[in-house]
C-alpha positions as CSV (number, residue, x, y, z in Angstrom):
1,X,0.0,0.0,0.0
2,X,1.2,3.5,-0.8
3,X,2.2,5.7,2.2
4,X,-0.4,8.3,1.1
5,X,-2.9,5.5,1.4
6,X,-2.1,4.1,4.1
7,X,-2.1,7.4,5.9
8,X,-5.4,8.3,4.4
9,X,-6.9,4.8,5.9
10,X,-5.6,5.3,9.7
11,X,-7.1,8.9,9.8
12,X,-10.2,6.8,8.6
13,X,-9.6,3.9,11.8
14,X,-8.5,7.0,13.9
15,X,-12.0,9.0,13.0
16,X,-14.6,6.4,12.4
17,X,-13.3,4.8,16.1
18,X,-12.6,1.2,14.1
19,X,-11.7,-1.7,16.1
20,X,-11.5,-5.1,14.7
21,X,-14.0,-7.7,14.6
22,X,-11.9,-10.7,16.5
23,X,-14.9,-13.2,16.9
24,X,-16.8,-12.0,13.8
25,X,-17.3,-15.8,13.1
26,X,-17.8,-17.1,16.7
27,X,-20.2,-17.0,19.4
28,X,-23.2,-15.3,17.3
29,X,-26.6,-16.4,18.4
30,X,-29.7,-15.5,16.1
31,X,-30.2,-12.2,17.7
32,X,-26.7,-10.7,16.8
33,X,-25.6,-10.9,20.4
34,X,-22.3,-12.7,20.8
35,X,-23.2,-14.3,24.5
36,X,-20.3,-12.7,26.2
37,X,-19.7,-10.4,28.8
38,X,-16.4,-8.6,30.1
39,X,-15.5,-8.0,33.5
40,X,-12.8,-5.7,34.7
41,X,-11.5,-6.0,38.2
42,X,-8.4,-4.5,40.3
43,X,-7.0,-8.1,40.6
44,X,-9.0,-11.1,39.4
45,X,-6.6,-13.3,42.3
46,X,-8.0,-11.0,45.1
47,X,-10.7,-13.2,47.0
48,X,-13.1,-10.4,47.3
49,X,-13.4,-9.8,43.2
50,X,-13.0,-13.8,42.8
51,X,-16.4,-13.7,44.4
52,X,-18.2,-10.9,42.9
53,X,-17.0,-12.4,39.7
54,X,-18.5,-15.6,41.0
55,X,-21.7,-14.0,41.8
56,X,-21.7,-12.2,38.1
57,X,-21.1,-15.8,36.3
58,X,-24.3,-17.5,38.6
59,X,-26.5,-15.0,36.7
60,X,-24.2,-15.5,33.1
61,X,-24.7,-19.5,33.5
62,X,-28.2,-19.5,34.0
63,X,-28.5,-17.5,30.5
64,X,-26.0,-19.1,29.0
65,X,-23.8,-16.4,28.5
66,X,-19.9,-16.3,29.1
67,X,-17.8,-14.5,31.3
68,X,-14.6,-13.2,31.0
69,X,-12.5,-11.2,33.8
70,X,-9.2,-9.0,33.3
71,X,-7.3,-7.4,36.3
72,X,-6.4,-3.3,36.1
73,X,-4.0,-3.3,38.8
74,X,-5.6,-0.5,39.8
75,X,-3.9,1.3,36.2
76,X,-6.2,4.0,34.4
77,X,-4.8,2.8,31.0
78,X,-4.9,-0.8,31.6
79,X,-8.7,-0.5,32.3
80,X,-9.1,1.3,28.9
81,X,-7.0,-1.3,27.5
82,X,-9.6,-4.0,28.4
83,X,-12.6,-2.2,27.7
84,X,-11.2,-1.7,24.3
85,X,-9.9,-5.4,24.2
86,X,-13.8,-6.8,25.3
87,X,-15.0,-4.3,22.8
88,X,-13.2,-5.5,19.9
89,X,-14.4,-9.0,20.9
90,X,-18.0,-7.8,20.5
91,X,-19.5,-8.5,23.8
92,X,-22.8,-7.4,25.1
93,X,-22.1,-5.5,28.0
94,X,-19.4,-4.5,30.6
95,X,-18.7,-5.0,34.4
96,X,-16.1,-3.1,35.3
97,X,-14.8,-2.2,39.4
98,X,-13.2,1.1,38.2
99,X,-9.7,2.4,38.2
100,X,-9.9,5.2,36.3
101,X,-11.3,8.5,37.3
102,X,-12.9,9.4,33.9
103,X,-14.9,6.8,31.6
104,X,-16.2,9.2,28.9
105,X,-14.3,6.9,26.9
106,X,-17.2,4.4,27.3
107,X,-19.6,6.6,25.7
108,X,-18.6,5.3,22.2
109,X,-19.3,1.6,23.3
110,X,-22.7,2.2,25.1
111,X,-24.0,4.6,21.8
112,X,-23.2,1.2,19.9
113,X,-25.3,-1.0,22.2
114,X,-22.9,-2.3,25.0
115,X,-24.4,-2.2,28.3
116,X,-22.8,-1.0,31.4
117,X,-22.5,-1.7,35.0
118,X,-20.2,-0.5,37.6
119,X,-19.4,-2.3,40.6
120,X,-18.3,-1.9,44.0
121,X,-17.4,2.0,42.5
122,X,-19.1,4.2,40.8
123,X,-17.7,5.6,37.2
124,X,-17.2,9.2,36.5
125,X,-18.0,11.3,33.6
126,X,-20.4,8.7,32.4
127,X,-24.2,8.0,33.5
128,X,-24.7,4.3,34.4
129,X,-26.1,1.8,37.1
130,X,-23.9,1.0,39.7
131,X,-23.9,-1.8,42.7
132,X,-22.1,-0.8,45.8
133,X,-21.7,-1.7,49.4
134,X,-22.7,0.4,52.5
135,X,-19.1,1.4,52.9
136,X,-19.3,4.7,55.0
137,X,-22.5,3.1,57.2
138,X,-20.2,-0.3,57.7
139,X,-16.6,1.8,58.3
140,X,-18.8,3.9,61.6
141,X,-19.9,0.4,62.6
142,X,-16.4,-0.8,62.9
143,X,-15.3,2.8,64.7
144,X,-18.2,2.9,66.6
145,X,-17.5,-0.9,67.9
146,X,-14.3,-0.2,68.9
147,X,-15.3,2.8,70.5
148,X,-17.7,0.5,72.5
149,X,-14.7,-1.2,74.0
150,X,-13.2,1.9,75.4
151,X,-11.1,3.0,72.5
152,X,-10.1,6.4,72.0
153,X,-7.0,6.5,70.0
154,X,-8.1,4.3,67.1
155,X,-6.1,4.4,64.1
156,X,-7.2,3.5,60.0
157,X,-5.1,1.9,57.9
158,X,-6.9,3.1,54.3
159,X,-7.0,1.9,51.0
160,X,-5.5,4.4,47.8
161,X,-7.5,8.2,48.7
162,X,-8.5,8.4,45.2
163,X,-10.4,5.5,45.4
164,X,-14.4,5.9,46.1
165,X,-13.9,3.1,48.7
166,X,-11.7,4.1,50.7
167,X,-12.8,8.0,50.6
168,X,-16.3,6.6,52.3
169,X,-14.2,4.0,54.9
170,X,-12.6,7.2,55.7
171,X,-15.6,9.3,56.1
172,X,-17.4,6.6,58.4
173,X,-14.4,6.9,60.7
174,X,-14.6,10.0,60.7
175,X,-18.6,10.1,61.8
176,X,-18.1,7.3,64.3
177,X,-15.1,10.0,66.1
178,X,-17.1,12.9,65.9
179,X,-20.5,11.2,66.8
180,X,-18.9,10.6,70.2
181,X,-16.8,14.0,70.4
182,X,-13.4,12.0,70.1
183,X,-10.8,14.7,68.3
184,X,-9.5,13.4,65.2
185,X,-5.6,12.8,65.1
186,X,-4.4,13.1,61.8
187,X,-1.0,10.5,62.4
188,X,-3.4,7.8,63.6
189,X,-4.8,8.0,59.8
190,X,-2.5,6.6,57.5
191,X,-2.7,5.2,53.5
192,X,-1.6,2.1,53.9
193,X,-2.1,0.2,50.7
194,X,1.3,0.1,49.0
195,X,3.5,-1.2,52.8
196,X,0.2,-2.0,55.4
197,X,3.3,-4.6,57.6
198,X,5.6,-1.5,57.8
199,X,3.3,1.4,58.8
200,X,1.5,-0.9,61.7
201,X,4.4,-1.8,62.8
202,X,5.4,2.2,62.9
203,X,1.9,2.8,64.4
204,X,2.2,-0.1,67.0
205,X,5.6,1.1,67.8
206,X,5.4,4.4,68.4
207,X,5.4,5.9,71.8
208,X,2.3,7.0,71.7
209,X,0.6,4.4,70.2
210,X,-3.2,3.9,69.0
211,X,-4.5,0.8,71.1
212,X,-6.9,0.0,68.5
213,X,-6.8,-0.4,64.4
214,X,-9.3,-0.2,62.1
215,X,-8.0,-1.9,58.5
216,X,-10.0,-0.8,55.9
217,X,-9.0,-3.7,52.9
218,X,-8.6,-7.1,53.0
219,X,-5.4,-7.2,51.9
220,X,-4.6,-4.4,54.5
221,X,-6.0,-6.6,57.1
222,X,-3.9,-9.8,56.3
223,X,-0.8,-7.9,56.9
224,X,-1.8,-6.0,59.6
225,X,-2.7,-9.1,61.6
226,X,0.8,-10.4,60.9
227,X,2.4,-7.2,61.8
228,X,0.3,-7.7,65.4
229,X,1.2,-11.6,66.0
230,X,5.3,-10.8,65.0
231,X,4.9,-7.9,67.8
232,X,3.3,-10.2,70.1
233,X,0.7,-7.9,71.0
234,X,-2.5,-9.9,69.1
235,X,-3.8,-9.7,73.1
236,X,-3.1,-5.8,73.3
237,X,-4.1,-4.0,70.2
238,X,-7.7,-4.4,69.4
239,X,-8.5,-4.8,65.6
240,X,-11.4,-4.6,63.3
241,X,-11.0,-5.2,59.6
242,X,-13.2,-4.7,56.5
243,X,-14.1,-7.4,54.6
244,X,-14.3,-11.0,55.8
245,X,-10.7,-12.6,55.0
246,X,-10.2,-16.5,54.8
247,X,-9.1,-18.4,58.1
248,X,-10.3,-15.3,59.7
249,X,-12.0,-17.5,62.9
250,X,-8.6,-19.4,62.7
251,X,-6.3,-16.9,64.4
252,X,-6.2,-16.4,67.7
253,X,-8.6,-14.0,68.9
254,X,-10.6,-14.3,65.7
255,X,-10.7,-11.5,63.4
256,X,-13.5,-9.1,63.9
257,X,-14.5,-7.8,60.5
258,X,-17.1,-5.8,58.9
259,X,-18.2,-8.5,56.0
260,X,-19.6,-7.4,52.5
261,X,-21.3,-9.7,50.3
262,X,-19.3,-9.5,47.6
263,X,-21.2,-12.8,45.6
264,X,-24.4,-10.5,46.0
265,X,-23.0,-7.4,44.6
266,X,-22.3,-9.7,41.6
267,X,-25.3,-11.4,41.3
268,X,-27.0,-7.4,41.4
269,X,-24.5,-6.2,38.8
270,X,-25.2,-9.2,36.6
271,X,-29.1,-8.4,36.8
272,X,-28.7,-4.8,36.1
273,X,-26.7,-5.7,33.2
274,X,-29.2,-8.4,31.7
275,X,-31.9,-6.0,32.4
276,X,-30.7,-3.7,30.2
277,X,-29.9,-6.1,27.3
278,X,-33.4,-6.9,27.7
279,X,-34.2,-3.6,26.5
280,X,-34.8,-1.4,29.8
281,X,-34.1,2.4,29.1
282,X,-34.7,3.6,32.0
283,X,-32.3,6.5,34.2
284,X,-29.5,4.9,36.1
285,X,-29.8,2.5,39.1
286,X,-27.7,2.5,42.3
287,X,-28.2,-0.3,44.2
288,X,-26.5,-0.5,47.7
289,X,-26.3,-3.7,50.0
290,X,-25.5,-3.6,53.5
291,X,-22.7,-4.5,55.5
292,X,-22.5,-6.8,58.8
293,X,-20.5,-6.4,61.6
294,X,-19.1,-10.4,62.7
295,X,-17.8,-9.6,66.1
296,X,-14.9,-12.9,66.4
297,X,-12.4,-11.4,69.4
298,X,-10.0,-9.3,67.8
299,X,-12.7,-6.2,68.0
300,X,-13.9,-6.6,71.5
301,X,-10.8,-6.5,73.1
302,X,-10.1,-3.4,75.7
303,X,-8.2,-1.2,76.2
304,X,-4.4,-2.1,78.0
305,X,-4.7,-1.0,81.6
306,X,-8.6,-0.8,81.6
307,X,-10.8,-2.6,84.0
């Protein structure tokens, strides 16, 4: 092909938005859908997206639709990168657990029929349902649990700030200390997500330490609890975690945790999304399920020094 041609034709790809047709030939039923779906996660390994991807493929069996699941690692780009990737593969619709803080790009896909549902965050720059977890309400539980105890110098241990998550953990702290006119002390909050062993440690070493945590991840949590057996002090430091974690009524005290249902939040996203294949064209759902507080030992403890 000439060079002026083959110029000519990418401004063509690069205007008309072309991607190419990978399964053109596969998976068509009689109703030009190709059976599919795409689901984009932080980390596909991480046990809380292993379930809500479980929940999401209970729904997909029963239609007899398939699922298929990439990890962001929690990169704008590589979220795009998927999308575009599903995209090209034709599927119907979209679940994605976003990374990125705009998703205009979307607009293209959902003007040429793909249906969209946002999970466990809500998207940005984009109108679409969403399924979410009481995350503020089940972060003041935690707080206020602790509080309970005796606890006044709790510390939290969050999640990346950007993320919608851990903004409303941090706000439900925040209510459960100011509910009970505890002053908020700005070293006990720390983001934690990139070194959680290291800063607890830090926190748990200091000399004015918190005597209570408040983890606001699962992954957070594992490492914290490790941080707290290595120091010896799994007796001293009282600790309430979000998100059930496996073996979690295994270590000694048991872990007290603030449990989402992350097979229901897929199950919900996967009904939103068949809903609207279906044809509903309605506004834009949010559908929010609640947290519970599984009280196991770890949360219950006082205070050192209090009778």
């Amino acid at each position: 092909m000439r060079a002026d041609l083959a110029a000519r034709v990418h401004e063509a790809v690069e205007l008309l938005g072309y991607r190419h047709n990978l399964t053109a030939s596969s998976l068509r039923r009689a109703d030009r859908l190709s059976a599919s779906i795409g689901l984009i996660f932080e980390d596909v390994a991480n046990p809380f997206f292993s379930a809500v991807h479980r929940g999401v493929e209970e729904v997909a069996r029963e239609r007899g639709v398939l699922t298929f699941a990439g990890s962001s690692d929690e990169r704008p780009e590589r979220e795009r990168q998927l999308a575009e990737s599903f995209s090209a593969r034709r599927v119907d619709g979209l679940i994605i657990a976003p990374a990125a803080t705009d998703h205009s790009y979307l607009q293209r896909d959902r003007e040429a029929g793909v249906a969209l549902v946002f999970v466990d965050r809500p998207a940005s720059f984009v109108d679409a349902d969403v399924v979410l977890s009481d995350n503020a309400g089940g972060a003041r539980a935690a707080v206020s649990h602790l509080i309970e105890q005796g606890h006044r110098r709790i510390a939290f241990l969050g999640d990346r700030p950007e993320l919608h998550t851990a903004t409303e953990r941090l706000r439900g702290y925040r209510d459960a200390l100011a509910r009970q006119g505890i002053r908020e002390e700005a070293i006990l909050i720390r983001t934690a997500h990139d070194r959680p062993y290291t800063l607890t440690r830090e926190l748990l070493l200091a000399e004015d330490q918190p005597t209570a945590l408040f983890t606001s991840q699962n992954l957070i949590t594992i490492d914290a609890i490790r941080a707290i057996h290595d120091l010896g002090m799994q007796r001293e430091v009282a600790l309430v975690g979000f998100d059930d974690v496996a073996l979690a009524d295994v270590v000694e005290p048991g872990l007290t945790v603030i449990a989402q249902d992350p097979t229901a939040l897929g199950r919900s996203a996967a009904e939103l999304l068949f809903s609207r294949l279906d044809g509903y064209m309605g506004p834009s759902r949010r559908v929010v399920h609640p947290t519970t507080l599984i009280a196991r030992g770890s949360g219950e403890l006082a205070p050192k020094g209090a009778s």
